[in-house]
C-alpha positions in Angstrom: 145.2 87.2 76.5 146.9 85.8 79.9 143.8 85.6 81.2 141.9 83.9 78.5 145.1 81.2 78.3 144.1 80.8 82.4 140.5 79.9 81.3 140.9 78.1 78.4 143.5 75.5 80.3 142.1 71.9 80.4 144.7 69.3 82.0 147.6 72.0 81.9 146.8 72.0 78.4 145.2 74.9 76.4 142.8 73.8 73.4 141.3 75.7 70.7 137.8 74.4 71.6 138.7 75.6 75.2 139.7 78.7 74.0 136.8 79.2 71.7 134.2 78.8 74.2 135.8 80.7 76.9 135.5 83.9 74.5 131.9 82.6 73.2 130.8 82.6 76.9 132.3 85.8 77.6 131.1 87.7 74.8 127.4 86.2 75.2 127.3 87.3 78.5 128.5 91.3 77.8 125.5 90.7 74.9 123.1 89.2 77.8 124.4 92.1 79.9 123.2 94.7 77.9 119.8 93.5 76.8 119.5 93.2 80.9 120.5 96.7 81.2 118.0 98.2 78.5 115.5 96.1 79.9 115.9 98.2 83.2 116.0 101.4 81.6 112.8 100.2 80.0 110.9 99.5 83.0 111.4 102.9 84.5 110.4 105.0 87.8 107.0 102.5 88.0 109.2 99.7 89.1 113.1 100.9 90.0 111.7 102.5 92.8 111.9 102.0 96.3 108.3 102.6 97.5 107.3 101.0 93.7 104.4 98.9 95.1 105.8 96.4 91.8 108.6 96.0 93.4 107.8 92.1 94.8 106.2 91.2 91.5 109.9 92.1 90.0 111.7 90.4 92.5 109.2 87.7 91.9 109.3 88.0 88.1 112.8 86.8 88.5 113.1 83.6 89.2 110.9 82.3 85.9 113.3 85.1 84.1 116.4 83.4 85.4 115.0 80.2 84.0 114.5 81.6 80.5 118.1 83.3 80.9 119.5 79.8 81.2 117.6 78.3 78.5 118.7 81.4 76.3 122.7 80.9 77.5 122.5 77.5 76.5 120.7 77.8 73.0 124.2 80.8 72.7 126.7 78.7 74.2 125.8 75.1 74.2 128.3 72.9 76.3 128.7 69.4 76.4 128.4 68.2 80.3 127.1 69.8 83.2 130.9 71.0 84.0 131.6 72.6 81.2 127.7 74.2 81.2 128.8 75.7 84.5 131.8 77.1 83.0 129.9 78.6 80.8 127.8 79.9 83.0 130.4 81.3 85.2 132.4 82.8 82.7 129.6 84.6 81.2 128.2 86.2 84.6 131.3 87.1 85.6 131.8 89.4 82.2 128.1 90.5 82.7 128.8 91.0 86.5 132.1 93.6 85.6 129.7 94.8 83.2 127.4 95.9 85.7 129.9 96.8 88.7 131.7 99.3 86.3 128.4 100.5 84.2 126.3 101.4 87.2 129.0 103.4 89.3 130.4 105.1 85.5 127.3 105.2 83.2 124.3 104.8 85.2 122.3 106.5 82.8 122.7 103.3 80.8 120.1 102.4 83.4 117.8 105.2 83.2 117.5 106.9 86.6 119.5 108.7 89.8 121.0 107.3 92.4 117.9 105.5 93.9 116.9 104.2 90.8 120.9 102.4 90.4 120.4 101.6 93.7 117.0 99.4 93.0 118.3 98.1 89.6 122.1 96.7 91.1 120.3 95.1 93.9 117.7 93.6 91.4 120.5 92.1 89.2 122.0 90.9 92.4 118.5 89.2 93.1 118.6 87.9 89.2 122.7 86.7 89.4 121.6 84.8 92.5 118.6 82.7 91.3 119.8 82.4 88.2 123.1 80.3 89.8 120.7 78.7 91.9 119.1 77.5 88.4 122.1 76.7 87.2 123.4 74.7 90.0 120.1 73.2 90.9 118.1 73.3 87.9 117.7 71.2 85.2 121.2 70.5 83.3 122.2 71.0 79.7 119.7 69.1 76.9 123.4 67.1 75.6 124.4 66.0 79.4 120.7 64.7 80.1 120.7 62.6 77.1 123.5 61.2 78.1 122.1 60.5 81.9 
């Protein structure tokens, strides 16, 4: 709960809306997490595989992914500015990123495979946390703080 109140601070002041959103974003980024996680068990030994010769097209395959990642946080957690779309963001990464951290180290069969096939899906959602901040940051910005543009 400490943590949360840490969040969920705007002006040395903690709001309900603040608070709200802080555990909307967290929660929609475990739920983002595991569909990410499925999704690699699904693709299997073809491409979580070092000499995969799909491995490019998945790196590839990121980047309009991370894209439709954002568009998807956005349509779950909508924010109002660009600042707090970034808090969003941030927030729900992070969750998805402990997620991952603890998950591939303490369940890896969650993922599907051995130790090389961990090995090609953490540095993949490495890959896909990058871009996707690139997006993010560089992309275009929430529908509500373009409007007001």
């Amino acid at each position: 709960t400490h943590i949360l109140f840490v969040f969920a601070r705007t002006n040395n002041q903690p709001t309900k809306r603040t608070m709200a959103s802080t555990l909307r974003s967290i929660v929609v980024g475990v739920i983002l997490w595991f569909a990410a996680a499925l999704f690699i068990r699904l693709l299997g030994d073809t491409f979580m595989s070092l000499s995969s010769p799909y491995l490019l097209a998945l790196y590839a395959a990121g980047v309009p992914v991370s894209f439709a990642l954002v568009y998807t946080l956005r349509l779950m957690a909508p924010s109002r500015t660009a600042e707090e779309d970034l808090r969003t963001f941030v927030l729900a990464t992070g969750a998805a990123t402990l997620c991952d951290g603890a998950a591939l180290v303490y369940a890896p069969w969650l993922y599907g495979g051995g130790a090389e096939y961990c090995l090609v899906a953490g540095a993949n959602i490495l890959w896909g946390v990058g871009v996707t901040s690139l997006v993010v940051l560089f992309g275009p910005g929430p529908a509500s703080a373009q409007k007001k543009a």
